[in-house]
C-alpha positions in Angstrom: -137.6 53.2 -65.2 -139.0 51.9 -68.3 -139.8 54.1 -71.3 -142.4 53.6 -74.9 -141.2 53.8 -77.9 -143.7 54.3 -80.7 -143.4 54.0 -84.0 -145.2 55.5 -86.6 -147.2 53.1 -89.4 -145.8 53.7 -92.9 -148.3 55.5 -95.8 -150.4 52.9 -97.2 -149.2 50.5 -95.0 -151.8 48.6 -93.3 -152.6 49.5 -89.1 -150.6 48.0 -86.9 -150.3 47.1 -83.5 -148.2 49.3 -81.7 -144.6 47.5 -80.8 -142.9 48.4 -77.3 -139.5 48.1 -76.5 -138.1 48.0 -73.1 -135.0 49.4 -72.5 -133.3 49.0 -68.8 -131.4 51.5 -67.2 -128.9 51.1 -64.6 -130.4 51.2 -61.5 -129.3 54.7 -59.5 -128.7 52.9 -56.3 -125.8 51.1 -57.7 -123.7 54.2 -58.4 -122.2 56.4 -56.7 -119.8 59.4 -58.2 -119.5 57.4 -61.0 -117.8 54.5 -58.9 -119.9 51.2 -58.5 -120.1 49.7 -55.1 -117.9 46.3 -56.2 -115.3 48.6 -57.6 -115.4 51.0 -54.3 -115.1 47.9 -52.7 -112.0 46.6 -54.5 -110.4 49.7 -54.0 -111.0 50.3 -50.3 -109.4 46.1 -49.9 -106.7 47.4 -52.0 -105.5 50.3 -49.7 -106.3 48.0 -46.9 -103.6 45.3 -48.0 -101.2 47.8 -49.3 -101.4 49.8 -45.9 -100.9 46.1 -44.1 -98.0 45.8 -46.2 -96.1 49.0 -45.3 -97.1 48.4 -41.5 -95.1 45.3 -42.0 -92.5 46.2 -44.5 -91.1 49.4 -42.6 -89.3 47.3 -39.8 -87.8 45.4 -42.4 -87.0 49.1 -44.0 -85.7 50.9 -41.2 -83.2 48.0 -40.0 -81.7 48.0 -43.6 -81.3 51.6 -43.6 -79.9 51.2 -40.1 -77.3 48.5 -41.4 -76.3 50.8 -44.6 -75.5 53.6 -42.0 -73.4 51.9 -39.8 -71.5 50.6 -43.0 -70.8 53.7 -44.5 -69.8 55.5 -40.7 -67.2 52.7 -40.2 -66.0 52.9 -43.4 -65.6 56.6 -43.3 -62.6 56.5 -40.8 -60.5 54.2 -43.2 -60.3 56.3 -46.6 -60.5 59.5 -44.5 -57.8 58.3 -42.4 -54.5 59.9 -43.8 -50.6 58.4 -42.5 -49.6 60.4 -39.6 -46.6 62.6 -39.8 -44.1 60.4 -37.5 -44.7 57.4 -40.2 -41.0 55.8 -41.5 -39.2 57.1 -39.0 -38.0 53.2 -38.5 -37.2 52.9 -42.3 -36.0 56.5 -42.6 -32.9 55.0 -40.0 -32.1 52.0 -41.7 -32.0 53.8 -44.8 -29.6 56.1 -43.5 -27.2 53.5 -41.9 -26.4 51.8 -44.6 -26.2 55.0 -46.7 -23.4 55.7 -44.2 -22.2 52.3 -44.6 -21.8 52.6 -48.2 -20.2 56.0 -48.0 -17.4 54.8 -45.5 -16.4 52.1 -48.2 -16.7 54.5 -51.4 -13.5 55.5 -53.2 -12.7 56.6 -57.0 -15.7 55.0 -59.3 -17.9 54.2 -56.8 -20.4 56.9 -57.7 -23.4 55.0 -58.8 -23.0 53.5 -55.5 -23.9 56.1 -53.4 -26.3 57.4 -56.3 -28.6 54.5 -54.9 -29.6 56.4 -51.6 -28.5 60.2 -53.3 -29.3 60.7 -56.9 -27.3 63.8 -57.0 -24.0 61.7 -55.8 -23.5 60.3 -59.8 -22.1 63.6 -60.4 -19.5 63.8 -57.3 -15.9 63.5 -57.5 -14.4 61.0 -55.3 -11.4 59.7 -54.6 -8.8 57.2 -52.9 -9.1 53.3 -53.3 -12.3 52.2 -52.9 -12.2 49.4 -49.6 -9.4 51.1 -48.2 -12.2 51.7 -44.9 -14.7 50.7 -43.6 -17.5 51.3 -40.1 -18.2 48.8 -37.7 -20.8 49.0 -34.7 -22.8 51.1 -36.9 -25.8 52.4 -35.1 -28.8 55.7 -35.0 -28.2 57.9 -32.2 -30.2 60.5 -33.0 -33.4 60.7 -35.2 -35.8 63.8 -35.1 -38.7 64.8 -37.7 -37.1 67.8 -39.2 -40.2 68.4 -41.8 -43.6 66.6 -42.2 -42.0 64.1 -44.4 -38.2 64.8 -43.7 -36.0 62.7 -40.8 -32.8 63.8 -39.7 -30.8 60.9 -38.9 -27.3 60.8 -37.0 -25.3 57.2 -37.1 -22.4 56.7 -35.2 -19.5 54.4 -36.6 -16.3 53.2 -35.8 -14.1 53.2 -38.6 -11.9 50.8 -39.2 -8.5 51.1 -42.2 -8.3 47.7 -44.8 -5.0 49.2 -45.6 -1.7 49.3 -44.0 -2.7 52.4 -41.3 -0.8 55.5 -41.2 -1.1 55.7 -37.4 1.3 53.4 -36.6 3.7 54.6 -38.6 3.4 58.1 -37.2 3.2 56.8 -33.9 7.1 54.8 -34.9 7.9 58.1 -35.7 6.9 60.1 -32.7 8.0 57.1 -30.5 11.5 57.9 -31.7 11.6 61.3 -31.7 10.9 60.9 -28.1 7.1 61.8 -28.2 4.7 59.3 -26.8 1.6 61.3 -26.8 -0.5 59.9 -29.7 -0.6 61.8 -32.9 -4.1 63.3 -34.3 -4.8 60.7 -36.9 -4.6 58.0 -34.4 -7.1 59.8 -32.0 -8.8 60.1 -34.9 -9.3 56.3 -35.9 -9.7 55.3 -32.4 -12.7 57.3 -32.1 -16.5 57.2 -32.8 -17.7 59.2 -35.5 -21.1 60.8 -36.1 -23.1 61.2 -39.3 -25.9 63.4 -40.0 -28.4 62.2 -42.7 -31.2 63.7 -44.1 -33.7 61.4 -45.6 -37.0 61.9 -47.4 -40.1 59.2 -46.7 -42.8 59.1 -49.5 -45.0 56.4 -50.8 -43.5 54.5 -53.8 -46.4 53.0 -55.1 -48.0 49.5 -54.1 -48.7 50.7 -50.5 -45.1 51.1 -50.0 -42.7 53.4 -48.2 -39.9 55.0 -50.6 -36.6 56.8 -49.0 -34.2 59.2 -50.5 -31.3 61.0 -49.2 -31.6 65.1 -49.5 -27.7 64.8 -49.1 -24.1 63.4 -48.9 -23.9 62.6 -44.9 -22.6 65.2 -43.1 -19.7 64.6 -39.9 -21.3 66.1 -36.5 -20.3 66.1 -33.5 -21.4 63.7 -30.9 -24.6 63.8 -29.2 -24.5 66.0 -25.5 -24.3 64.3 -22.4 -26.8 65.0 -19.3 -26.8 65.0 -15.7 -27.5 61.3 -14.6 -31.4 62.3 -12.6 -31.3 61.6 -8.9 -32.3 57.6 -7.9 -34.3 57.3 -5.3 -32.1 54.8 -3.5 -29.6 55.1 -0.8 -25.4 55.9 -1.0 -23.8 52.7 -2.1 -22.2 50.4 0.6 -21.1 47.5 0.8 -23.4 43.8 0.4 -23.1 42.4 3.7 -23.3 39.1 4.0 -25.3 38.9 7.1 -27.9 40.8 5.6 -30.8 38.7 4.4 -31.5 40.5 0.9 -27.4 39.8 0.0 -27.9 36.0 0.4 -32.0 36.3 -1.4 -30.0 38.6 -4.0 -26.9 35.8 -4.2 -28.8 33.2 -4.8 -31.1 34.3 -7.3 -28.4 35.5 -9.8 -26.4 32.0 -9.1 -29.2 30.4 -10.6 -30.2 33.3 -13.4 -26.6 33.9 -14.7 -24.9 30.6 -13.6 -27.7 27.7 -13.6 -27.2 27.2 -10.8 -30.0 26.0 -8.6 -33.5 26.2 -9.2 -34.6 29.9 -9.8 -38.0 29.6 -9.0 -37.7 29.2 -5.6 -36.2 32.7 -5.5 -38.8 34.1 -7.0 -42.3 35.8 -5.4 -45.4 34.2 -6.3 -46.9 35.4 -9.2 -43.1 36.5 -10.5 -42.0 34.9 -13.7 -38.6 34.9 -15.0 -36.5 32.2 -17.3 -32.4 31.9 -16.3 -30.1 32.5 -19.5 -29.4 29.6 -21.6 -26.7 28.8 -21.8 -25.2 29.9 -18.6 -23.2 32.9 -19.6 -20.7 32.9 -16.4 -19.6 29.9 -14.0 -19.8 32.4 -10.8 -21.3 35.7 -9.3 -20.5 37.5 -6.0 -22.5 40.6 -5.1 -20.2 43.6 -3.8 -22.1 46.8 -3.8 -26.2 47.3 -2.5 -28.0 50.9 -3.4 -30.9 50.4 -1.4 -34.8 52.4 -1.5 -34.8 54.8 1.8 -31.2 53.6 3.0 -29.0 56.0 4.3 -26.1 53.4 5.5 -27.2 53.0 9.4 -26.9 49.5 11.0 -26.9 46.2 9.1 -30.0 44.5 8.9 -29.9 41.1 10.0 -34.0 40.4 10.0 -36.9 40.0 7.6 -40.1 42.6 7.6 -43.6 41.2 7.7 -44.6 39.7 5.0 -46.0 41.8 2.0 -42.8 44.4 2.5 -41.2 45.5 -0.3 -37.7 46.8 -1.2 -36.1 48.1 -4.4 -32.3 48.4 -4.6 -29.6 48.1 -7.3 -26.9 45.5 -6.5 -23.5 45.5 -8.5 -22.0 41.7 -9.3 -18.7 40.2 -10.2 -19.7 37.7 -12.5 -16.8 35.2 -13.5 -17.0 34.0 -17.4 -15.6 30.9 -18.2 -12.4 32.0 -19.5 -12.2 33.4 -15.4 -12.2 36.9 -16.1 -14.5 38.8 -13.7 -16.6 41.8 -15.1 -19.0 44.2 -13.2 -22.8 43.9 -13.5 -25.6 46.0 -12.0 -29.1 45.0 -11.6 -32.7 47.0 -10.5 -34.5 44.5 -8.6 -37.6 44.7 -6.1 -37.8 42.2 -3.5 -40.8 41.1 -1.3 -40.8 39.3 1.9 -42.8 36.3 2.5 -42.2 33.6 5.6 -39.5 34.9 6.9 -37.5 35.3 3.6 -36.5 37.9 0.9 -37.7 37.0 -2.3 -37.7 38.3 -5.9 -40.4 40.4 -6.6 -39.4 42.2 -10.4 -36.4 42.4 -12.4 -36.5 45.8 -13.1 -35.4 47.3 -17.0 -34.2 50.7 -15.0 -33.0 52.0 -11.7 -36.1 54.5 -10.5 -35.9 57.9 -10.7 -36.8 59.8 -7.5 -39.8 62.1 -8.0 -39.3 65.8 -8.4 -39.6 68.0 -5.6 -42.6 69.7 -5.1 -42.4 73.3 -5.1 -44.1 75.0 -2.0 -47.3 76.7 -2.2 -47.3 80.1 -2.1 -49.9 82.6 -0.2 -51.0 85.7 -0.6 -50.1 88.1 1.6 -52.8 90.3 2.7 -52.2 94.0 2.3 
């Protein structure tokens, strides 16, 4: 809309023709809220794009997030994951061995010696000659957890005198005195002596294990003896030689112990086994069978369908090569096929038999 602007003439000053400015206004169809269309427009494209964007981004997003998760959950196991209690229980019995070992050969000086697997040993007193003993066939017979970080460790050792031993002279002595029984200090040396150790496991820095000994070792007494379990073969009786698993089970330990022969041709499809290198004995002869579900009727003379299996334990004479003859005993499973016995498994253990199932008991009705 266009306005007039008039001015007035000046005193004195001579008429004049009236001037007119014009003076545009933004048209009010162009505006709206104070927001011109072009800039709406911008605006509206903007959020358009930026919508477009995020539509297309968030897949992009989410499987990054997804990645990062998976990360950190597999992560999480690792520096959670603490050393279990039964860790250096394999280290704890080395340790301890030739701690024993050490103390066996420790006399008068020897202190710093020992001091290396028990501090507290610098400040002992010991005595004797140092050498004058030491253990052979060293070995762990017992090892139990006796505290989260704490093994106890038993090693049994045979121990042997460097010096001239007092045994025999005792046993002179006895001899002709007329007693023949053998004195206490040589029952003593021809026996095996056991060891307890107690030894600490703790990290020592660099991701390694450190050991310690809590004290000297301390002489036990040997580990108890059980009750062999039942087998679940037959009495023991004598290897016939008419029966076809002697001459499968002959064979097979000619050629395992002995070389002699091929030994796959002994053995069951599917079986693999390698003979001993080098041949440990120049002979074998099979006396004794144990056999699964035997109870030493007839002699068997044939071979089951094929696909029957039979477990036994034999015991050999095998003849070294200096002709001495010592017993052997082996758990094997054999498996017929053709007509034949042949060698299923070499077993690691004669089988237990299960235990007996106890009877169910019913209630009696009042």
């Amino acid at each position: 809309m266009k306005r007039l602007l008039a001015r007035r003439p000046a005193k004195d000053a001579p008429a004049a023709v009236e001037e007119e400015w014009d003076v545009d206004e933004p048209a009010t169809e162009d505006y709206v809220g104070g927001w011109s269309t072009g800039a709406r427009a911008n605006t509206s494209a903007l959020l358009r794009w930026t919508a477009w964007g995020l539509l297309l981004i968030s897949p992009v997003l989410g499987a990054a997030a997804f990645a990062r998760a998976s990360t950190t959950s597999t992560a999480q196991p690792t520096v959670a994951a603490s050393a279990p209690a039964g860790t250096g229980s394999q280290g704890a019995a080395g340790f301890a061995t030739l701690f024993v070992a050490q103390y066996l050969r420790a006399g008068e000086g020897d202190q710093d010696k020992l001091a290396a697997y028990y501090p507290a040993a610098a400040e002992l007193q010991l005595e004797g000659e140092p050498g004058r003993r030491h253990g052979e066939q060293l070995t762990v017979v017992r090892l139990r957890q006796t505290d989260r970080d704490v093994w106890s460790v038993t090693v049994a050792a045979r121990i042997v005198s460097d010096t001239e031993p007092t045994a025999k002279e005792t046993k002179a002595a006895d001899t002709a005195a007329g007693d023949s029984r053998p004195s206490a200090a040589e029952a003593a040396a021809d026996s095996i002596h056991y060891f307890q150790v107690p030894v600490a496991v703790g990290p020592a820095g660099g991701g390694a294990t450190g050991y310690t000994a809590l004290s000297m070792p301390a002489e036990v007494a040997a580990p108890a003896r059980i009750k062999a379990p039942d087998l679940i073969y037959g009495p023991e009786q004598p290897a016939v030689s008419s029966d076809p698993r002697t001459e499968a089970v002959t064979q097979f330990l000619l050629a395992y112990l002995t070389g002699s022969g091929e030994l796959d041709r002994y053995l069951a499809p599917g079986t693999k086994l390698t003979a001993i290198k080098p041949a440990p004995y120049a002979g074998v002869a099979v006396d004794q069978m144990r056999i699964e579900g035997d109870q030493g009727s007839e002699p068997v003379s044939t071979v089951p369908k094929d696909g029957t299996r039979s477990r036994l334990v034999v015991t050999v004479r095998a003849t070294d090569h200096d002709k001495v003859r010592v017993p052997l005993s082996y758990a094997l499973t054999l498996k017929a096929r053709a007509g034949r016995w042949e060698i299923a498994a070499l077993g690691g253990a004669p089988s237990p038999a299960l235990p007996a199932q106890a009877a169910p008991t019913t209630a009696s009705t009042p």
